[in-house]
C-alpha positions as CSV (number, residue, x, y, z in Angstrom):
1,X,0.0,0.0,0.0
2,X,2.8,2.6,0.8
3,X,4.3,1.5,-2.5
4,X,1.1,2.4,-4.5
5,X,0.9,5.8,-2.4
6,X,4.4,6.8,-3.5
7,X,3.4,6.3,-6.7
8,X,0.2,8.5,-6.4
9,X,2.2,11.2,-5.2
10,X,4.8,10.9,-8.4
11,X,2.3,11.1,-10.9
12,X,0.7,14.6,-9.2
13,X,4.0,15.7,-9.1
14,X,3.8,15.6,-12.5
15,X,0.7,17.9,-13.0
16,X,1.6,21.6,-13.3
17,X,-1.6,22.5,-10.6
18,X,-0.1,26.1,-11.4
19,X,-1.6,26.3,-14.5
20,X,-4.8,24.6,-13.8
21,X,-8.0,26.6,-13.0
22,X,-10.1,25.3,-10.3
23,X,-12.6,25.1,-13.1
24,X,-10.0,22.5,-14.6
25,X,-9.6,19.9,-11.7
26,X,-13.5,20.0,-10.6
27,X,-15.5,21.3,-13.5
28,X,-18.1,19.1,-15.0
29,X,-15.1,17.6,-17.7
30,X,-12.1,18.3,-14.9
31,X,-9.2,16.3,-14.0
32,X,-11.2,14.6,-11.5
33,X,-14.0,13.1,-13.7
34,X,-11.5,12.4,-16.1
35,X,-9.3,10.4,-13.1
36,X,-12.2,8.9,-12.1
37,X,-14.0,7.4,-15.2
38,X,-10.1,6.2,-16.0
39,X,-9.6,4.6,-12.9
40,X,-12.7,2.5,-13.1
41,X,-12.0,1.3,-16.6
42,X,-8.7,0.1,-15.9
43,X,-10.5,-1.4,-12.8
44,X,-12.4,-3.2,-14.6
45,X,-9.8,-4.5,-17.0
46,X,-8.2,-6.2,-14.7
47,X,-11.5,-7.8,-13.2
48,X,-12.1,-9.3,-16.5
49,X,-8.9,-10.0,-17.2
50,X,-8.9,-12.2,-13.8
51,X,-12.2,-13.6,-15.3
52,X,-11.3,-14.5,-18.4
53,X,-8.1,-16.2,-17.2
54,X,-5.7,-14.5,-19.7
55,X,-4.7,-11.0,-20.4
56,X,-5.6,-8.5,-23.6
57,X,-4.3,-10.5,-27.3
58,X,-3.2,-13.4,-25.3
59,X,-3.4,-16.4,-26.8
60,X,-4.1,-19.4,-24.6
61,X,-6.4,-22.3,-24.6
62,X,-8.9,-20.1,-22.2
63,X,-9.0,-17.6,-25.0
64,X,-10.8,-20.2,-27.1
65,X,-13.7,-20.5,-24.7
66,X,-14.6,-16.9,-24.4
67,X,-13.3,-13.6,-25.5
68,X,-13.7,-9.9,-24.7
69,X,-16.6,-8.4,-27.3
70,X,-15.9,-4.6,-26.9
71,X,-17.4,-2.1,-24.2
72,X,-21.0,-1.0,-23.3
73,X,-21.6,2.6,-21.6
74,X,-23.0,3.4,-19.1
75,X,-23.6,6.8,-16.6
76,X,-22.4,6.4,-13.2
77,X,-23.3,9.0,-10.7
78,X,-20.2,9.7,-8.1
79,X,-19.2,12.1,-5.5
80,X,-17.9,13.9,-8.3
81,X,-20.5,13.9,-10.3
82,X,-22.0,11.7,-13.1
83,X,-19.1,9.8,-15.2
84,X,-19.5,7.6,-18.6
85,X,-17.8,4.5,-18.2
86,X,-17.0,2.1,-21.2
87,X,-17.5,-1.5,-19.1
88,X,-15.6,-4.1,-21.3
89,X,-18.0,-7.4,-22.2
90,X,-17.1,-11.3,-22.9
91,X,-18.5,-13.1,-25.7
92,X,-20.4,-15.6,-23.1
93,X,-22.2,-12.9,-21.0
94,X,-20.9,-14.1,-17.9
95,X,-18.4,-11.1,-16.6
96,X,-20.4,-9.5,-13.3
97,X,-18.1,-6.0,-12.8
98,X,-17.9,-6.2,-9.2
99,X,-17.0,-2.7,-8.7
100,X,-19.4,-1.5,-10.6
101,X,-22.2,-4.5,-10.2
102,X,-25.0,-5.0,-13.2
103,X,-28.0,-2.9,-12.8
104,X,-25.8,-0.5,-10.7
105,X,-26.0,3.3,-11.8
106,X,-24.3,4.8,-8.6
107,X,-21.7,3.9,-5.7
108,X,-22.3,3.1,-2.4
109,X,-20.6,6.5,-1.4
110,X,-23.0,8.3,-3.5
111,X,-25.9,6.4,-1.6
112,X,-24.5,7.5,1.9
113,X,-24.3,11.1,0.5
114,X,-28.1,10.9,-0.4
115,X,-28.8,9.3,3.0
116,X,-26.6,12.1,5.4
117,X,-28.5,14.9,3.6
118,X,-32.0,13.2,4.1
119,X,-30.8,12.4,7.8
120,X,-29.9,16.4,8.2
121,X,-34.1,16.8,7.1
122,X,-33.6,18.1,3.8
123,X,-36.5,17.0,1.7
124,X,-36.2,14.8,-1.3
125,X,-36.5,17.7,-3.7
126,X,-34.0,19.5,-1.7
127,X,-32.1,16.3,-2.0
128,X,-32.2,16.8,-6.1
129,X,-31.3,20.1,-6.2
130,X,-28.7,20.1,-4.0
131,X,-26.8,16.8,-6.2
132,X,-27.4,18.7,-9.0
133,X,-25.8,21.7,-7.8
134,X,-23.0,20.4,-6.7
135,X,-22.3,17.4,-8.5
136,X,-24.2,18.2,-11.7
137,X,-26.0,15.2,-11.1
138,X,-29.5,14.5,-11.8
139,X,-31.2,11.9,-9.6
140,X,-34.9,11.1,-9.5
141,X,-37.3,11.2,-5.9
142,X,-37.9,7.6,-6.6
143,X,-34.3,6.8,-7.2
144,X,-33.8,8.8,-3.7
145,X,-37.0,7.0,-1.8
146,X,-35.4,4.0,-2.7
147,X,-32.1,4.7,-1.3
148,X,-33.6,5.7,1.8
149,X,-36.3,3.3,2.3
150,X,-33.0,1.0,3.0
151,X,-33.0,2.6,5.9
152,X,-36.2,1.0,7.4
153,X,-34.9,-2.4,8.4
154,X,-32.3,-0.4,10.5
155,X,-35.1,1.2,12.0
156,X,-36.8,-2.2,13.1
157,X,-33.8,-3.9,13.8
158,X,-33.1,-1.1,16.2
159,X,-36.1,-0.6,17.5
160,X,-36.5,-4.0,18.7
161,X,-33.0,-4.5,19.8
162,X,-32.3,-6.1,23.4
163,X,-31.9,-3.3,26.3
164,X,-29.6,-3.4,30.2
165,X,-31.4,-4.9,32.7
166,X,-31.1,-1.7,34.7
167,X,-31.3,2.0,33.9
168,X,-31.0,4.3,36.7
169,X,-32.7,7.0,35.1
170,X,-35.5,6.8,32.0
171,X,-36.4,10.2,30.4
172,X,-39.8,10.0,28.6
173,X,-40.3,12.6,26.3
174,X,-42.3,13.9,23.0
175,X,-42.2,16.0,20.0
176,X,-44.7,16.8,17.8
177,X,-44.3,16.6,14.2
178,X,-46.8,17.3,11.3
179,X,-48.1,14.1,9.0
180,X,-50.3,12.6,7.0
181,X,-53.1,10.1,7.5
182,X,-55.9,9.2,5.2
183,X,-54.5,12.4,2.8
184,X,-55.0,14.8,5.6
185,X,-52.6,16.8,7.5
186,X,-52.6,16.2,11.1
187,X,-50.6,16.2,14.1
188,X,-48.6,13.4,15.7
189,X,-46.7,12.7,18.7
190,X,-43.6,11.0,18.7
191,X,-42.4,9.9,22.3
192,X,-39.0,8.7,22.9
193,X,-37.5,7.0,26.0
194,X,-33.9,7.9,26.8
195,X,-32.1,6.0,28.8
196,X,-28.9,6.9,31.4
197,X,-27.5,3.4,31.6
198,X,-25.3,2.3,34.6
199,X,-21.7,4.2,33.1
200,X,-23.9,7.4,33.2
201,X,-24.4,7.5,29.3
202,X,-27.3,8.4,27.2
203,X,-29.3,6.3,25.1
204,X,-32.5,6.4,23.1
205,X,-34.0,3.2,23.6
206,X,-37.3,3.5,21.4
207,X,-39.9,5.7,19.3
208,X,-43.2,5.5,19.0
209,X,-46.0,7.7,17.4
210,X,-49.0,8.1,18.9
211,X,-52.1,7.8,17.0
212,X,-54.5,7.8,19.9
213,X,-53.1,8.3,23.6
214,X,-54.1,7.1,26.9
215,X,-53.2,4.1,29.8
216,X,-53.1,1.5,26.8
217,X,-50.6,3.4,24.9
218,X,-48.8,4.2,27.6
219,X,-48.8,0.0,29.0
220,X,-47.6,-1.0,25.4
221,X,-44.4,1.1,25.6
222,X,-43.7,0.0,29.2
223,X,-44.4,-3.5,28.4
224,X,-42.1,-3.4,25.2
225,X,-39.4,-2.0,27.2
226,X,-39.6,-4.9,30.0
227,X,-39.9,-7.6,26.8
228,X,-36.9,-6.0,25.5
229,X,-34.9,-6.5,28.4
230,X,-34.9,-3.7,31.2
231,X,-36.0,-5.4,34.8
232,X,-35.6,-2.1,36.9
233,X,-35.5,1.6,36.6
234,X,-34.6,3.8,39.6
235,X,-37.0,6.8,38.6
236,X,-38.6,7.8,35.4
237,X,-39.0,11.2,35.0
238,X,-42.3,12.1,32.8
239,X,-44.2,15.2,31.3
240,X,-47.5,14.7,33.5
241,X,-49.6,12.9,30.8
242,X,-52.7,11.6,32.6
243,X,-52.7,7.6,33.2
244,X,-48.4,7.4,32.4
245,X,-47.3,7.1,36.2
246,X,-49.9,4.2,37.0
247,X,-48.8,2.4,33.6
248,X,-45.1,2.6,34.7
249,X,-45.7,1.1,38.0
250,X,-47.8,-1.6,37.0
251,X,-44.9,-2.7,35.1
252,X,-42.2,-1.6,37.4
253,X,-43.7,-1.3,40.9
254,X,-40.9,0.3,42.7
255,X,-39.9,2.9,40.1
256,X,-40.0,6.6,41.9
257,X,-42.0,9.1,39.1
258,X,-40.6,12.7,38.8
259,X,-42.4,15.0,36.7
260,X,-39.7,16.7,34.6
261,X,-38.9,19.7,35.7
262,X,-37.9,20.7,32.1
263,X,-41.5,20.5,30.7
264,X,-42.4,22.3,34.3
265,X,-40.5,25.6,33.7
266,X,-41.8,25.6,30.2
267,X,-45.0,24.4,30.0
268,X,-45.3,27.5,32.9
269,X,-43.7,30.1,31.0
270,X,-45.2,29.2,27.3
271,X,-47.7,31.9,28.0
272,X,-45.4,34.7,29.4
273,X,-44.3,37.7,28.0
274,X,-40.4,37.7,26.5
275,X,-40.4,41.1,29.5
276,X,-40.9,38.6,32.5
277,X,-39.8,35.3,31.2
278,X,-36.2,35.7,32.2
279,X,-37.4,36.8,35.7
280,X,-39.9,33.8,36.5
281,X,-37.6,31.5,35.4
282,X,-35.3,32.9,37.9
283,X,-38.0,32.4,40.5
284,X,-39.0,28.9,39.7
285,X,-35.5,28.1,40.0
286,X,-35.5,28.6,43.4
287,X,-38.5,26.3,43.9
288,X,-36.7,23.3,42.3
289,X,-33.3,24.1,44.0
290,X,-33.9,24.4,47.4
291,X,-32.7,22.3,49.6
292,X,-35.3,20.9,51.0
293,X,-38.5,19.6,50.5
294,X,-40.2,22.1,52.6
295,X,-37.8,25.0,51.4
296,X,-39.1,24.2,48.1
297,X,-42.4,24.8,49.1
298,X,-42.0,27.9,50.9
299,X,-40.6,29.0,47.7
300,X,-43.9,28.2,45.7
301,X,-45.3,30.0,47.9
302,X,-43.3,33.2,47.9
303,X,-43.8,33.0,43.9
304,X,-47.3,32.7,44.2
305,X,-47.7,36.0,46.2
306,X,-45.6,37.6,43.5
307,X,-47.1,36.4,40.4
308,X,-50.7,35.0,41.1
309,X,-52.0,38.5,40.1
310,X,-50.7,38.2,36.7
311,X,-49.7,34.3,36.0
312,X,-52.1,32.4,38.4
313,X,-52.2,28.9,36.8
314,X,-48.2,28.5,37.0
315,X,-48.5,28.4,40.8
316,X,-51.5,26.3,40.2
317,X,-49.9,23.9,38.0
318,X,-47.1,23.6,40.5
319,X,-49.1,22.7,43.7
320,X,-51.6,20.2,41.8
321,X,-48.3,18.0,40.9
322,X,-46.6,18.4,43.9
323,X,-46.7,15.3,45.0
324,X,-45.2,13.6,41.8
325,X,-42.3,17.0,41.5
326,X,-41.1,16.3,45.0
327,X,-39.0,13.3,44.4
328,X,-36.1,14.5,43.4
329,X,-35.9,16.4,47.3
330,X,-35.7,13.1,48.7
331,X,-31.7,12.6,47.5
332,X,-28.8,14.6,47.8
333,X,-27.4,17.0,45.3
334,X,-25.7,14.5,42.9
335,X,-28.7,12.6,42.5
336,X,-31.0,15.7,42.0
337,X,-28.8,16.8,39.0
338,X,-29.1,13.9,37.5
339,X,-32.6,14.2,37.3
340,X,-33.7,17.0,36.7
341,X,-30.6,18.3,34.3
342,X,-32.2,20.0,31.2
343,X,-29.5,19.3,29.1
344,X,-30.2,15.3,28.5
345,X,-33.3,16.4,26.8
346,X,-33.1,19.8,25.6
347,X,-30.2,19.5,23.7
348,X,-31.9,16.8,21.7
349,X,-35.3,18.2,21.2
350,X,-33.5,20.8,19.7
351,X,-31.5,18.7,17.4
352,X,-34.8,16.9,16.8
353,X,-36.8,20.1,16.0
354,X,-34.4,21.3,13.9
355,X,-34.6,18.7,11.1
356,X,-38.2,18.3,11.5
357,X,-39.2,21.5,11.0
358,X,-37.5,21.5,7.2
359,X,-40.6,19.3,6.4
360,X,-44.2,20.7,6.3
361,X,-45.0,17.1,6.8
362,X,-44.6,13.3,6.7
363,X,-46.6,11.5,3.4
364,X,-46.0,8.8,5.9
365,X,-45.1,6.9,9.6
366,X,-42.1,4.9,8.2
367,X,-40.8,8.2,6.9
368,X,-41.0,9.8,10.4
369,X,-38.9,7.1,11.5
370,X,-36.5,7.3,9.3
371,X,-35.3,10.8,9.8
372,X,-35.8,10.7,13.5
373,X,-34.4,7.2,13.4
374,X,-31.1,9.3,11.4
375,X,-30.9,12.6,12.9
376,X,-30.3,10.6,16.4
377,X,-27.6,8.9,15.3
378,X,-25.9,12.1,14.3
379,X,-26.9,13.5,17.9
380,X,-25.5,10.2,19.5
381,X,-22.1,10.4,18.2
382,X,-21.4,13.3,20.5
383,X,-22.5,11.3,23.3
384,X,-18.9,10.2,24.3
385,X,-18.9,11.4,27.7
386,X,-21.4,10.4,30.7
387,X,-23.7,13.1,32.3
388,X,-21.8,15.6,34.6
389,X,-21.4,14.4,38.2
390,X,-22.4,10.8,37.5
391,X,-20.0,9.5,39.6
392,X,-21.2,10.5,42.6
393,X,-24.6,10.1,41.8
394,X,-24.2,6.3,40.8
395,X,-22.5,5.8,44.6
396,X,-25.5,7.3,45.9
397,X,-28.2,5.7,43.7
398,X,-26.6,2.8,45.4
399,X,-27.1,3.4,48.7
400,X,-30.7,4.9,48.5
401,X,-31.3,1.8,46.6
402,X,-29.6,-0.9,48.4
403,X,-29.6,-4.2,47.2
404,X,-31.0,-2.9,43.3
405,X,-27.7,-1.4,42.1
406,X,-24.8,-3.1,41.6
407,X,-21.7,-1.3,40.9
């Protein structure tokens, strides 16, 4: 290999790049079309070379069984746009090009390139436009559907994959994206479960849109998660959907519910002006990082005889789910981090959001899976590290749950 690379690097020394435009080496008939469609005719020489058992105007005994019979072309589409290769044939029909396989119009590269832009929420026209711009390639939305639709059985497999027997913490959570059913326009929640496992990493362990919701929707997802492998969560931390808390612990009896404070402090604040926002946030803040359970409430109650004249159901809100809030007073400040940090699932939603929202909607289910399915395996790969203070909080988890964590 360092052999062939030295020889690379010879034959560009011999280009004068000095004199070349950039229109020259990447234009629609540069120097790297030209080294392209070259290097995958020569390719393919030797492939049927290797077939055939005997090299160009040999003459052997395997000659007199089958011969080359000249070249057919064909368009290849590339990263560097669409090439016309001249593929050489044998008189019997029976050389398969392997690099460039029968029935085969593009590489596998240029299928991955189609697939990262669909995962980044581009839509399939933006798809075409975008190959054509760049690459001066035309491809067709079927040609794209199908490359993505490839996707799908990644989807399932995933989706059904086995789980830990034990996650410390489960975040439930939901978006709400825009698609289609029956040919109308309508809109569709898409919960996600997301994991922190024993080493303190994230993990999205499902999807699932909901058609219709309610204690049988929320029993399937719990049930699927126990069939899949998880015997215990610590706490599972919710968004106060009517009938979810009973569902979890029919399944999991000892599980602790915390509502998530996340969709606390905005569900109370999507109604307040940008003037006061910054100011109530401050203020709620103080309920949910007191250090006690009682401090906390005497904070509610301080906010309430500030704001109640102006923003009575946020103190409301707050008192009706006390009761499923408090948990997270009950452990020390490692623990409560861990549970109530708005990073784990902010920072996704937003990553989320932000492909969705390139879409005015979905024709279909499978395709809402398949760019959620993507665009959180790009916000996975910058999952390398566990949640801040883990450490700590996994010794403590331990001994506030003695005898269900093992470390």
């Amino acid at each position: 290999m360092a052999k062939e690379k030295d020889q690379i690097e010879k034959l560009l020394d011999e280009i004068d790049f000095k004199k070349l435009s950039p229109e020259d080496i990447t234009g629609p008939n540069g120097l790297l079309k030209q080294l392209t469609k070259r290097m995958l005719e020569k390719a393919m020489n030797a492939e049927i070379e290797d077939h055939l058992g005997y090299e160009k105007f040999e003459r052997t005994e395997a000659s007199k069984s089958n011969t080359r019979n000249g070249t057919s072309r064909k368009t290849v589409k590339t990263n560097n746009g669409a090439v016309p290769i001249d593929i050489p044939r044998d008189r019997n029909g029976e050389y398969n090009p392997k690099i460039i396989p029968k029935h085969r119009r593009r590489f596998k590269g240029f299928d991955d390139k189609i697939i990262s832009l669909y995962s980044h929420g581009m839509t399939n026209r933006d798809i075409q436009k975008h190959l054509y711009d760049i690459y001066e390639v035309e491809v067709s939305a079927e040609l794209i559907s199908n490359v993505t639709d490839a996707i799908i059985e990644d989807v399932k497999e995933w989706r059904s994959r086995p789980l830990d027997e034990m996650y410390p913490i489960i975040f439930f959570d939901a978006i709400v994206v825009k698609g289609r059913t029956d040919g109308r326009v309508a809109n569709k929640s898409v919960y996600m479960a997301i994991g922190i496992n024993m080493e303190g990493h994230k993990e999205v362990l499902g999807l699932w849109i909901a058609d219709t919701e309610g204690a049988k929707f929320w029993l399937n997802i719990i049930t699927e998660l126990k069939n899949r492998g998880v015997n215990d969560i610590l706490i599972a931390c919710i968004d106060g959907l009517k009938g979810f808390p009973d569902a979890i612990n029919s399944v999991y009896p000892q599980t602790r519910i915390q509502l998530c404070i996340v969709h606390m402090v905005r569900n109370s604040t999507k109604y307040v002006s940008w003037k006061d926002r910054k100011i109530i946030c401050s203020d709620l803040k103080r309920i949910y990082s007191a250090a006690t359970e009682q401090a906390g409430r005497d904070a509610l109650e301080d906010f309430a005889k500030k704001w109640d004249h102006k923003f009575p159901m946020i103190y409301r809100s707050w008192k009706d789910n006390w009761e499923n809030l408090n948990v997270f007073f009950d452990y020390p400040k490692d623990i409560r981090k861990a549970i109530y940090t708005t990073n784990v699932i902010e920072s996704l939603n937003a990553s989320l959001k932000k492909v969705v929202k390139k879409r005015s909607a979905f024709p279909t289910d499978e395709a809402i899976y398949k760019v959620l399915y993507l665009a959180l395996k790009n916000a996975s790969e910058k999952w390398s590290m566990p949640i801040r203070e883990w450490g700590p909080a996994i010794n403590q988890f331990a001994i506030h749950f003695e005898g269900r964590v093992s470390l």
